[in-house]
N, C-alpha and C positions, 0 to 999 in steps of 0.2 A: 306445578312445574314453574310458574310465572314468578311465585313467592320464592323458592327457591333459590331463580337467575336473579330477582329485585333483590335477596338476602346477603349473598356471595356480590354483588354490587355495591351493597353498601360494606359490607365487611372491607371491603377491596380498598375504598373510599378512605374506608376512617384508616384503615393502613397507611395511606397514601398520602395523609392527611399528618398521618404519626411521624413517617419518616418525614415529612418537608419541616413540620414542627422540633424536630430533632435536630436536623441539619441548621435551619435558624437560630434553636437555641445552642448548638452547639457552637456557629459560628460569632453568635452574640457572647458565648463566653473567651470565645476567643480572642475574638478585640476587646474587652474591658481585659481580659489578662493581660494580652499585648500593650495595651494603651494606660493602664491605671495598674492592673493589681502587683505587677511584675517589677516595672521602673520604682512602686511604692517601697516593694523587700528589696529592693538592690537598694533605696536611697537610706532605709532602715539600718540594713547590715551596715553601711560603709561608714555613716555616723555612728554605729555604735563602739569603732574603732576609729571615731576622731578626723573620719575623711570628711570633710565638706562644701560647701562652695556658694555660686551664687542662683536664690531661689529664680528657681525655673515658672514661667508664665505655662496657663494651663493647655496643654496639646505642642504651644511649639515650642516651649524650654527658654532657653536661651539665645536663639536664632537668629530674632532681632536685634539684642542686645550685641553679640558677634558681630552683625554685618552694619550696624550704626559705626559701631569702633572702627571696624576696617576702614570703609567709607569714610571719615571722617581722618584717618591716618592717613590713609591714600590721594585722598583730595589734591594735594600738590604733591611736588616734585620736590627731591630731594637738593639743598641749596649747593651739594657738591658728592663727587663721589665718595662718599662716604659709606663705609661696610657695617656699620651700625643701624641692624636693617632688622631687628626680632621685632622693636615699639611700632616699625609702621605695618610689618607684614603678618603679627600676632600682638597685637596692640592690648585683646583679652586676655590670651595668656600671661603677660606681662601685670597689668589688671588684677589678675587674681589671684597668680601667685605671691603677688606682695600681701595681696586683702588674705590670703589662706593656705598660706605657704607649699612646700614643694608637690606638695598630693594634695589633690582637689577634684571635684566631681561637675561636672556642668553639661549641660543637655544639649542635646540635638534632638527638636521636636521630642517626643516623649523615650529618647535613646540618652540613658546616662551614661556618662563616659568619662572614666577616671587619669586624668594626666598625670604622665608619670620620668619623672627627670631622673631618679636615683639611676645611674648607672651601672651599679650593681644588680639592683632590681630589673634595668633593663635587659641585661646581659643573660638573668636566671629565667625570663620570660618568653626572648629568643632563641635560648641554646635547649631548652628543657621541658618547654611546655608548649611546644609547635604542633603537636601531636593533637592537643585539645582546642585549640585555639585559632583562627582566619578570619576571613571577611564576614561582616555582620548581615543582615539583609539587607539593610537599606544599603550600605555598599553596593551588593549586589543589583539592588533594583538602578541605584545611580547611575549604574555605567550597565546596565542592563543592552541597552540599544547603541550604548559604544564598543564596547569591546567586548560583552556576553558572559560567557562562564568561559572564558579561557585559562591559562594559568593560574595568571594575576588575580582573579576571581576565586580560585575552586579552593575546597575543604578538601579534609579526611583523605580518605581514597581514594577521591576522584582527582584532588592534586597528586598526591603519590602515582598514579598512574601519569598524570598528564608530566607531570616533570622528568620520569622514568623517561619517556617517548622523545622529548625535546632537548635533553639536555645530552646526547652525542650530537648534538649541532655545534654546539658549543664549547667544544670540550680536543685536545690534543691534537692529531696531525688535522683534523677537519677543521680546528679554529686556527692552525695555520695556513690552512690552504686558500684561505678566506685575503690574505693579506694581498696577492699581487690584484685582486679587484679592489681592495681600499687604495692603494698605489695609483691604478688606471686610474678611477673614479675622480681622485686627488688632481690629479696630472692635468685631467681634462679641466677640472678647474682651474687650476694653478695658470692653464693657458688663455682661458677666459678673462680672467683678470690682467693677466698681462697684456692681451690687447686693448681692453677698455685701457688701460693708463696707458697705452701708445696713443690711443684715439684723446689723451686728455683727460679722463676720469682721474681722477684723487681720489674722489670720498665715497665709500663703499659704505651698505648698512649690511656687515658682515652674517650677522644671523641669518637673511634670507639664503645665502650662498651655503651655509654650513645646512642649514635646514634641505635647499637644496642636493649636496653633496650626502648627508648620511642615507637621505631617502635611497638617493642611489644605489647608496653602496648596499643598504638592506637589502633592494626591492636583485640586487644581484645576485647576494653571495644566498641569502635564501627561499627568494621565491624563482630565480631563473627570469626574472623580467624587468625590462631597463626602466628609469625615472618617467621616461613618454607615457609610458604604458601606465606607471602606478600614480602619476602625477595628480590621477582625477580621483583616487581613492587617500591619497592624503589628503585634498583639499576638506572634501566632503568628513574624513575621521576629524581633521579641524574640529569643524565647522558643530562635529556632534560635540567632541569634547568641549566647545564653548559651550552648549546647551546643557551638556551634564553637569557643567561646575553653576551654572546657574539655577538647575534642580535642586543643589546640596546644598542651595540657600534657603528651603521652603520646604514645609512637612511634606511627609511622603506618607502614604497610607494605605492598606491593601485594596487593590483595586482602582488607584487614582490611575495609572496605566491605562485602563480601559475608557477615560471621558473624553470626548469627544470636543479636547480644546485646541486649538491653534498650535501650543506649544507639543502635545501630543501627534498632531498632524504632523507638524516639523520632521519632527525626530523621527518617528516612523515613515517618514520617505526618502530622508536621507539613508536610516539604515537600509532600505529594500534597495536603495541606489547602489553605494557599498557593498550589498552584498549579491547583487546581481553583478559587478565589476568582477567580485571575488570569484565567482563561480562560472566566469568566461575561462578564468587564468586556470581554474582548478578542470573543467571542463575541457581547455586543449591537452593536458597534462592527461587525462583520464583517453583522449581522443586518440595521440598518438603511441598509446599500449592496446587499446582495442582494435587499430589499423595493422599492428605489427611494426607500427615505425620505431619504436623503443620496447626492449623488455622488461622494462619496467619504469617507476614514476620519479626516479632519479634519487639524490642522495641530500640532498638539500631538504631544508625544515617542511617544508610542503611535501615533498617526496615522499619523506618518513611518515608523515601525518597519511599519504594515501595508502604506503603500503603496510601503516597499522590498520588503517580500517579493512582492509580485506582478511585480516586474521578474524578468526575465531573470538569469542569472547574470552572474556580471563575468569578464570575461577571463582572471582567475587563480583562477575556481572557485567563489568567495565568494558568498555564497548568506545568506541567513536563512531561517528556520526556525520555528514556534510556539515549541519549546522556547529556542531562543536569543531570541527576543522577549520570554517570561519570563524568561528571566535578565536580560535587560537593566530588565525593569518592577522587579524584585526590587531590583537595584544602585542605580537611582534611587528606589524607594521608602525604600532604605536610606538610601541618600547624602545625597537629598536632605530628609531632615528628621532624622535622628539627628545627625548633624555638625550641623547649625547651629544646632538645638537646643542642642546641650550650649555651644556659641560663643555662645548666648546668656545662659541657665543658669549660666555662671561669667561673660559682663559683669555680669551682674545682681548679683551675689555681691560682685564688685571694685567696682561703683558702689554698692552698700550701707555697703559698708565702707570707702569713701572719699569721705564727703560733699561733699568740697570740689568733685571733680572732676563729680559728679553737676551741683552747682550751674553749674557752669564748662557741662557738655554744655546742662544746660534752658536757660542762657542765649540759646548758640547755635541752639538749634534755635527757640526765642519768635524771635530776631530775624530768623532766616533766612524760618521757614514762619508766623508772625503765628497760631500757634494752629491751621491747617488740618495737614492729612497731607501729608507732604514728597511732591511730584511726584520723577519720576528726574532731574531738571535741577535739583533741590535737591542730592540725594544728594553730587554731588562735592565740593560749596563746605559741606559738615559737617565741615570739618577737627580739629575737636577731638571729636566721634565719631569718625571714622576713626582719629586716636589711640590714643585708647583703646581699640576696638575690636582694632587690632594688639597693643597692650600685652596686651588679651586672651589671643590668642591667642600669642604668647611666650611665659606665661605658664604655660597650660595648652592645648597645642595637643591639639584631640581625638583625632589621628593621633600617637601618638609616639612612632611607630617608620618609617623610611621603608626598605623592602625593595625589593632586586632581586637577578635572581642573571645570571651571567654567560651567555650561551647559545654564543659564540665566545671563544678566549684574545684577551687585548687587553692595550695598555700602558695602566696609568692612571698619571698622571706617572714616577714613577724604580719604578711596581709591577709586574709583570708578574703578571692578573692571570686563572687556567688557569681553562676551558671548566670547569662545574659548582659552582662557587663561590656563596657567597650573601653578596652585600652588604647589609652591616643598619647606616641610619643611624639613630642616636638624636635623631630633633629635638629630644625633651625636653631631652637634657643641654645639644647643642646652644643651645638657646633660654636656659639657664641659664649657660651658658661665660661664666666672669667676666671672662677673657681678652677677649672679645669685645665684652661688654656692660655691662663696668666693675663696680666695688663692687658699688653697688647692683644687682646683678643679678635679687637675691633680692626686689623691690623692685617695688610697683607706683608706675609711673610713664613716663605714655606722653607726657611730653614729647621723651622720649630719640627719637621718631618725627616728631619736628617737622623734621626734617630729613630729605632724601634718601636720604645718606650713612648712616643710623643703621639702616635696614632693606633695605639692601641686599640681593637675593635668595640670595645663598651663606650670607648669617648667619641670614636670615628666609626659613624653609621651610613655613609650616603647609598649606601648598594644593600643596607639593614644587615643580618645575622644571622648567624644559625643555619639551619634546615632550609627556613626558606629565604634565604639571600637570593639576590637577582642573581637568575640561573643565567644571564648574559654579562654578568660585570667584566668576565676575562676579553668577552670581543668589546666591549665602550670602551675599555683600556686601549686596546689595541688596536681599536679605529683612530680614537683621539689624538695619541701618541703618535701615528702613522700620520695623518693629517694635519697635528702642529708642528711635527718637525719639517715636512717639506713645505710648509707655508711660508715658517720662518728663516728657513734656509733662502727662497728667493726674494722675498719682499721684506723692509723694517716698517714696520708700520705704529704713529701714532693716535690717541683720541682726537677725533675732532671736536670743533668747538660747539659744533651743532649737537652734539650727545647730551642728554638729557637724563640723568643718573633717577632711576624713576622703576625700581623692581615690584613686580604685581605677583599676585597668584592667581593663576586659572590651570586647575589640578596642580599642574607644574609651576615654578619660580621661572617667570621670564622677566625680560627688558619691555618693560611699559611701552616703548616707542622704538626699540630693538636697539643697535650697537654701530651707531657711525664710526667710521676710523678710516685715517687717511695713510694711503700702500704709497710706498717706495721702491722700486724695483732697486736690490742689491748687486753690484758690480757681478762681473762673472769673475 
């Protein structure tokens, strides 16, 4: 009997011994695929169709090479305001597209990734092949403990599902009902400022105020809760997006998440902080439907998001979850007031430094709204805000990079282009292609948008295309719009001298040292 129980013990063994040897080598194959064999046939294929670029060092690519060039573009500050800004804020791309013209392939640690300007090309890759194509891992891992798998994040289905649920937030009489708390939100600033310049204030550094102002207006029109309350969960989304744009400097690798460094620590206590804030606001919302105070969790993006998770699952599995309902608050806390912020932050800057066009906007808006706050049946007929506000964004679009990577091989025109690949559009350069946008490219001037034809969606990307365009472009419009016209209806305001023209990238395009300008309160 002993031999037996000792026999079936070792049988047991060498089983156990089989599977752990299996799982090693299967995971050993998996990183030499992930790491060498895979990035080798993407760089095979792409060359054998004339793609090429500059050779990548072994595990980080061209990582180094990137962030030298930045760094050394960036070092000083620009000698004037000057919108000729692709050489210092993509210093590489500029780099290489002259050394390997319009398509070219260059690494992110062992991630190739094929830059791609043609506008045609770009147009067939957003409008037609959304289906196959999203964020890459490392993406995902990058902004893993920033913003999670929420929208901005998700593939396949699980985007399709997540945009289905989000996007009546944003969409007809609900994104107009949104406007008289852009209004309020406004107002309350607008009176702000004007006491500071009673008490003697001049010189404002605008971005703080706007950053201020849209948190507000977000943390209102779709979480239900005022700027006091959300104040400490921007601070801390900051604070992580600093840390993730300085991860997307340095290889990333399966399992580096789990070491036990400093920068690890960081980042995972700021998220549990963030997401313990989140789950106070989601937890009163949940408290007063279980007391009977509310019959339900209201209508607002948070709302939606609690009374999708009480459904049923959907037929292909899809589900929400607490954690995926904070990633999704995290994405729109994000989205929706750091981009429109900064969208505002540099018009403010361009109509400082362009008085004419300031005067040309205060015109139209005195004769459109007679001194009140523009209703949304204003908004459209603002055509020389609308203007400028594109010129804006052309200009310095807060996104100026647009990523996808391939998830099936596909044809993209004469490209053939293999399953693991990473497409990385540069809107910035894009939005600066003289080719495109003539001479004056370098040039503010948003008459060039008085026509149709001149902002055509393949040339003019700031909100991207397609399927997956920011499911909130129609409220950034509409808060921005809402907020430069009653700014500029009370105050003329010009650049101060103290403004340091000096635009950085950390995820987003901001002002290096933010946006002085000196308010004037306008007669009544």
């Amino acid at each position: 009997m002993m031999e037996v129980v000792v026999m079936m013990m070792s049988v047991l063994v060498v089983v156990m011994c089989g599977g752990v040897a299996y799982l090693v080598a299967r995971g050993g194959y998996e990183t030499v695929s992930c790491y060498w064999i895979t990035p080798r046939r993407i760089k095979r294929i792409m060359e054998e169709q004339g793609v090429r670029g500059p050779k990548p060092r072994f595990l980080v690519g061209n990582i180094l090479d990137m962030a030298t060039l930045v760094a050394k573009s960036t070092s000083h500050d620009m000698d004037s305001v000057n919108h000729d800004v692709v050489s210092r804020l993509l210093p590489h791309f500029v780099s290489w597209s002259q050394s390997y013209g319009k398509r070219f392939i260059y690494w992110n640690g062992v991630e190739p990734r094929l830059c791609l300007t043609e506008t045609e090309l770009i147009k067939e890759l957003l409008s037609k092949h959304s289906a196959i194509s999203g964020k890459s891992w490392m993406q995902q891992q990058g902004s893993k403990h920033f913003i999670g798998r929420g929208l901005l994040m998700a593939n396949g289905d699980d985007w399709y599902h997540q945009r289905h649920i989000v996007a009546p937030a944003f969409m007809g009489d609900k994104l107009k009902s949104y406007a008289g708390y852009m209004v309020e939100c406004t107002r309350q600033m607008m009176e702000s400022l004007g006491k500071a310049v009673e008490k003697g204030q001049t010189e404002f550094e605008i971005g703080e105020h706007m950053t201020r102002l849209t948190a507000d207006i977000i943390s209102r029109t779709e979480f239900d809760s005022n700027y006091e309350k959300g104040k400490q969960i921007f601070h801390l989304l900051t604070l992580l997006q600093h840390l993730c744009a300085r991860a997307t400097r340095h290889l990333c690798f399966p399992g580096s998440r789990f070491l036990p460094s400093k920068y690890n620590r960081e980042i995972k206590s700021l998220k549990g902080e963030v997401e313990r804030l989140l789950m106070e606001i989601i937890q009163s919302r949940q408290d007063c439907v279980e007391i009977g105070r509310s019959s339900s969790y209201g209508d607002d993006l948070l709302g939606m998001l609690l009374n999708e998770m009480q459904k049923k699952k959907s037929g292909d599995g899809f589900s929400l979850n607490l954690q995926l309902i904070m990633d999704e608050c995290k994405t729109f806390f994000f989205a929706g007031h750091e981009t429109t912020a900064l969208l505002l932050t540099w018009t403010v800057m361009l109509l400082a430094t362009n008085p004419s066009w300031q005067d040309k906007v205060r015109a139209e808006v005195k004769q459109l709204c007679g001194g009140a706050p523009p209703s949304p049946d204003h908004l459209s007929k603002l055509t020389t805000l609308n203007m400028v506000i594109n010129e804006s964004l052309r200009l310095y679009p807060p996104a100026s990079l647009l990523p996808r990577m391939a998830f099936e091989d596909f044809k993209l025109g004469d490209l053939h282009i293999p399953k693991g690949l990473s497409i990385w559009i540069p809107v910035l350069a894009i939005h600066h292609n003289e080719e495109i946008w003539g001479k004056d490219v370098n040039e503010f001037n948003p008459d060039r948008f008085g026509s149709r034809s001149s902002g055509s969606g393949r040339h003019f990307i700031p909100f991207a295309a397609g399927p997956r365009n920011c499911v909130g472009q129609a409220f950034a419009l509409m808060e921005a719009k809402i907020i430069l016209a009653m700014l500029i209806s009370k105050f003329s305001f010009e650049i101060s001298e103290n403004y340091r023209h000096a635009p950085v990238i950390v995820l987003t395009m901001k002002p290096k040292y933010g946006v002085q300008i000196r308010l004037k309160p306008l007669a009544k």
